[in-house]
N, C-alpha and C positions, 0 to 999 in steps of 0.2 A: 518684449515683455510677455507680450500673450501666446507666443509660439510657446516660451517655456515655460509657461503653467501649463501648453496642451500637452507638451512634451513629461513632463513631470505626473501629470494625469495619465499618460497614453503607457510610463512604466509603471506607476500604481498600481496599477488597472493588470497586467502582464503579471509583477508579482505576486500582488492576488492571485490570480487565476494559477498561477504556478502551486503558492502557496496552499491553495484548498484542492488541487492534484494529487499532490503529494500526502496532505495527509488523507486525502480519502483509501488513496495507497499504503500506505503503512496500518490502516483501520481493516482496511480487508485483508489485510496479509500480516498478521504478526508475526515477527521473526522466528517466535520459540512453535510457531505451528507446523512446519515444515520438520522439527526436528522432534515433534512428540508423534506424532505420523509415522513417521519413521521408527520410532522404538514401538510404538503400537505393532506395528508389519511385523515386527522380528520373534513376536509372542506367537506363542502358539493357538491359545485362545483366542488370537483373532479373526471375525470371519473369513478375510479374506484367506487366513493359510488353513481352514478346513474342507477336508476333504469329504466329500457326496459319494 
């Protein structure tokens, strides 16, 4: 009985940790950023396509 409450604690404990991985990941990286970046690039008024 007491292995699997450690056992039961010891996945908790994993999912958690899974759990607040993942969304620290999805918080720093929203999906639609990668693709406003990209239409930003294609303009011309963007720094980066001006020319010095």
């Amino acid at each position: 009985m007491a292995l699997e409450l450690v056992e039961g604690a010891v996945l908790g404990t994993v999912f958690a940790a899974l759990h607040d991985v993942v969304k620290v990941a999805l918080v720093q990286t929203p999906p639609w950023r990668s693709q406003v970046h990209s239409r930003l690039a294609k303009t011309t008024d963007h720094p980066t396509n001006r020319r010095t």
